[in-house]
N, C-alpha and C positions, 0 to 999 in steps of 0.2 A: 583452607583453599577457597570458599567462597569470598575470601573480600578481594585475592585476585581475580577471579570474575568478574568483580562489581569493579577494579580498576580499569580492566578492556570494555567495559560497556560504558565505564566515565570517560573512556579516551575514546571510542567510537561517539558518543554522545559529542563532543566536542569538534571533533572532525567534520561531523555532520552538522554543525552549525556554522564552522567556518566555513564548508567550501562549496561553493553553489553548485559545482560539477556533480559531487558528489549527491547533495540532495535531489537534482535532477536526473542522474542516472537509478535512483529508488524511484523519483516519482512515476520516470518510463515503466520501470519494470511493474509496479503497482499497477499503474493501467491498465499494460501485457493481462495481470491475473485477474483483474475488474472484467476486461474485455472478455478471456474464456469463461470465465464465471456466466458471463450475461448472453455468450454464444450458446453456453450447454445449456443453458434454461431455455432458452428459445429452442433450440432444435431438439429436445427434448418431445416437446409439445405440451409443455405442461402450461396449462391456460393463464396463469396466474404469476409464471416467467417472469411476465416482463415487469409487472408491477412489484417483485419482489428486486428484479434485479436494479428496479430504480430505486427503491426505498434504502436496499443495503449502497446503494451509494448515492446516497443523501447524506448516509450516517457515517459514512468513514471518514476519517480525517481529511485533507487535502494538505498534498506536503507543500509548503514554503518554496517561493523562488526566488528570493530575494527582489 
């Protein structure tokens, strides 16, 4: 059963490079979760928030737009 897994993740892998809708509707939602992520650190109050929540998005990938 696992190499049927790896064939939906080679056929999602390929989807997502043909079809810019597609990687653009991940890149939105990624944002969506960048954004709460970098909300609850700030309203948190935790002092150091905001510089974390810039660091971890330095570090993440940035999806493709063709």
């Amino acid at each position: 059963m696992p190499a049927f897994g790896q064939i939906i993740k080679s056929m999602f892998i390929l989807r997502y490079i043909d079809q810019v809708e597609l990687r653009q509707a991940i890149g939105k939602q990624l944002l969506k979760i960048e954004l709460a992520h970098f909300t609850l650190a700030v309203t948190v109050g935790n002092p150091r928030g905001i510089e974390r929540a810039e660091m971890d998005a330095r570090r993440s990938p940035r999806v493709a737009t063709a």
